[in-house]
C-alpha positions as CSV (number, residue, x, y, z in Angstrom):
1,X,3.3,-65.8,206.0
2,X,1.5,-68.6,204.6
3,X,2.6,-67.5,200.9
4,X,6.3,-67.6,202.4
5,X,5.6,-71.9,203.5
6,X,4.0,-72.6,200.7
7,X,6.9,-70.7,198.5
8,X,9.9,-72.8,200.8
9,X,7.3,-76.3,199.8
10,X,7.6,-74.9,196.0
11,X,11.4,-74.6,195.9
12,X,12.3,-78.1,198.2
13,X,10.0,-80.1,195.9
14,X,11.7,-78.4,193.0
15,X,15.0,-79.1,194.0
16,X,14.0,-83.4,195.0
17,X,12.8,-83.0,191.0
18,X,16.3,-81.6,190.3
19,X,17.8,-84.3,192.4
20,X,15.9,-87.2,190.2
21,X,16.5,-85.4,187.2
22,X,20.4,-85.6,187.7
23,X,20.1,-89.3,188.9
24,X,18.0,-90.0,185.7
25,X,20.4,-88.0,183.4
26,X,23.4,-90.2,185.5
27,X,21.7,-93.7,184.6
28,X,20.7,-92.7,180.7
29,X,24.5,-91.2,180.1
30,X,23.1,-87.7,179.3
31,X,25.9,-85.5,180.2
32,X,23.6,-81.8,179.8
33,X,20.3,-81.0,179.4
34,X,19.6,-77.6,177.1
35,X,19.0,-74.7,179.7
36,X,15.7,-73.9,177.6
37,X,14.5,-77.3,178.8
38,X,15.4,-77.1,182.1
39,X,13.8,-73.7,182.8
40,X,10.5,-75.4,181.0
41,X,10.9,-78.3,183.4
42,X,11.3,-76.4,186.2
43,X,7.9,-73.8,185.5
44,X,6.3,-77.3,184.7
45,X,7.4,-78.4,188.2
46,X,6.0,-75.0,190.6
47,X,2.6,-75.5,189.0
48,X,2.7,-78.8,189.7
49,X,3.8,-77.9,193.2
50,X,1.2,-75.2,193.4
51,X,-1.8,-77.1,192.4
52,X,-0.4,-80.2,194.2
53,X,-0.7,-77.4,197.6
54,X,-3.8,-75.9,196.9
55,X,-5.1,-79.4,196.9
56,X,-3.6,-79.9,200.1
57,X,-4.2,-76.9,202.3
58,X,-2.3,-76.4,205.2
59,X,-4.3,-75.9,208.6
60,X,-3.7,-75.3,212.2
61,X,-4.0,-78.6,214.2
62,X,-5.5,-77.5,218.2
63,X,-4.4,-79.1,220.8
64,X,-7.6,-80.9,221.8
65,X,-7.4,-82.1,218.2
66,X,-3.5,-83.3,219.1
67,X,-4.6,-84.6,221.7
68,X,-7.7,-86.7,220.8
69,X,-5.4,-88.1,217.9
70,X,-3.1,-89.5,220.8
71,X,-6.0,-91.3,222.1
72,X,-7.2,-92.7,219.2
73,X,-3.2,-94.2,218.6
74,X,-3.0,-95.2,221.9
75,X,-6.5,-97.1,221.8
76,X,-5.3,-98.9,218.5
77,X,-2.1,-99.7,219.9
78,X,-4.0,-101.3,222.9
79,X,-6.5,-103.0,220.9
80,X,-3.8,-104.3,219.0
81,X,-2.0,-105.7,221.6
82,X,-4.9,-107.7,222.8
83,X,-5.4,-109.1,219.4
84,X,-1.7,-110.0,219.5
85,X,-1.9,-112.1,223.1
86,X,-5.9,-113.2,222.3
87,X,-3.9,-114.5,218.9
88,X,-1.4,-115.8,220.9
89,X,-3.3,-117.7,223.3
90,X,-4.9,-119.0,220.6
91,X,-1.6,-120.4,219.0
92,X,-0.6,-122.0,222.1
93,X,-4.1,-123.7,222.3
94,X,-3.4,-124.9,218.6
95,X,0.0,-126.6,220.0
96,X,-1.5,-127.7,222.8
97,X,-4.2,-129.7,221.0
98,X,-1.4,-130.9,218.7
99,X,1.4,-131.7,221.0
100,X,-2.1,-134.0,222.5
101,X,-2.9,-135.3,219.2
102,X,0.6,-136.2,218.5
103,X,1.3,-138.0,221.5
104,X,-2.1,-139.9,221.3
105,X,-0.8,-141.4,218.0
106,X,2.7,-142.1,219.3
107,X,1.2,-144.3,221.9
108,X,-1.1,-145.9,219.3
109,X,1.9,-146.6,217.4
110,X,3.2,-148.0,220.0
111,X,0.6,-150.5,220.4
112,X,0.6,-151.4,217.8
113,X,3.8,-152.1,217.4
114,X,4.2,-154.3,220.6
């Protein structure tokens, strides 16, 4: 059954190549391409797809595995969200301090001004 997935991935990434290959003929004004080249184009293209799967063998994921992936995204996301508000916090600190300094020169100015 494996032979059968990896034969469906061989004949969808043949047709995307047929796809661009008809948008590419559309934008250059080529009306036909020879069948001879085609046929070439599309053996060139399943050993592409072949070797491109064998580098990338397919594999059963458990659901431990599944499951220990979830954690890791969910610890990420959390850790990320605590960067986010420690980042936060640390913007409003930054205004704070500002807003202070800002106001300390506005009554300076003022002062001096009088």
């Amino acid at each position: 059954m494996p032979e059968d997935r990896d034969l469906t991935k061989i004949k969808a990434i043949g047709e995307v190549i047929q796809k661009n290959l008809a948008i590419v003929q559309q934008v250059l004004g080529i009306e036909e391409i020879n069948d001879s080249y085609l046929s070439e184009l599309e053996i060139e293209s399943e050993v592409f797809a072949k070797e491109t799967l064998s580098n990338f063998p397919t594999r059963r994921i458990t659901v431990s595995e599944l499951a220990e992936e979830k954690c890791h995204l969910l610890a990420m996301k959390e850790a990320n969200r605590a960067r986010f508000l420690e980042n936060q916090a640390m913007f409003a600190e930054s205004v704070t301090k500002f807003n202070t300094s800002k106001d300390r020169f506005v009554q300076r100015q003022k002062v001096r001004h009088r």
